[in-house]
N, C-alpha and C positions, 0 to 999 in steps of 0.2 A: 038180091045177092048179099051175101054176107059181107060185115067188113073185114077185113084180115090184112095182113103185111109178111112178107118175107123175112123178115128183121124182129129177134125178140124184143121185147120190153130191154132188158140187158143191153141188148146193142145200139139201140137205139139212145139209152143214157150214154153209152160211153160214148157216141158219135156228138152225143150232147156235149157233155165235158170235155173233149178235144178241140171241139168249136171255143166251148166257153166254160175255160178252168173256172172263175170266178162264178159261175153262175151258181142261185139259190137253188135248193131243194124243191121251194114252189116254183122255181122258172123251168127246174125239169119237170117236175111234174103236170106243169102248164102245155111243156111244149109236148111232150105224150102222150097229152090225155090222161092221165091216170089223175090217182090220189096225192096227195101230201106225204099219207102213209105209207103207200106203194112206193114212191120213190127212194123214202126214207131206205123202206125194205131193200131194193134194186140197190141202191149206193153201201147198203152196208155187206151185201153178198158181192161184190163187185170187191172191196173195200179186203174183208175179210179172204178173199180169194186170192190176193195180190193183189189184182190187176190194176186198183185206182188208189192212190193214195192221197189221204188227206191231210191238212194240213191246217192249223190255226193262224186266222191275221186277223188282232181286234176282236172283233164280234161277228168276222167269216172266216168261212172255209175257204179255201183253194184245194182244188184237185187235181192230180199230174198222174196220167197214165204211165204204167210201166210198159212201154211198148216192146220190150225185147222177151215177153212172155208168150207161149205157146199158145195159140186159142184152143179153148177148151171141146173137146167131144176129139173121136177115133177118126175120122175122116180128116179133117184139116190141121192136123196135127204138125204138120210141116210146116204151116205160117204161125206168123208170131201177131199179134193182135197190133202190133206196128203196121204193118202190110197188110194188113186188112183194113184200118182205119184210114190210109194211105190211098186205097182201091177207093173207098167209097166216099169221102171227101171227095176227089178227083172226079169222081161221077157226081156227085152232088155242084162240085162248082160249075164243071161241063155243063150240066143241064140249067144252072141258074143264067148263063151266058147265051 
């Protein structure tokens, strides 16, 4: 069977960064599987879209979601990427318990 997930690359950083604004570029790229370069990629289409903003402190980044932005595509346009991150946190704590 193939590997695959419900959740893109995208959502899955920003489920990242909600959990852990501080976190490095290699700790998401760690926690997804991907590359170094990927994530970089991911954070700055994330970044450049609105939806994540970053932030300099020292020699890191912090990043703070703007959660009162529409998630993006035709279908779910009604929720705001707040309520989405909201939804699956709550499920991800649920099932850590």
């Amino acid at each position: 069977m193939s590997d695959w997930s419900f959740l893109t690359n995208h959502a899955r950083a920003l489920l990242y960064i909600a959990e852990d604004p501080d976190g490095r570029l290699r700790d998401i790229a760690a926690a997804l599987d991907i590359t170094d370069r990927r994530a970089y990629a991911i954070v700055a289409d994330l970044t450049e879209a609105g939806y994540v903003v970053k932030q300099r402190e020292g020699r890191r980044n912090r990043y703070s979601i703007r959660t009162h932005l529409p998630v993006r595509g035709t279908i779910t346009t009604e929720r705001t990427i707040g309520e989405v991150l909201d939804l699956l946190t709550d499920a991800n704590q649920k099932e850590s318990t």
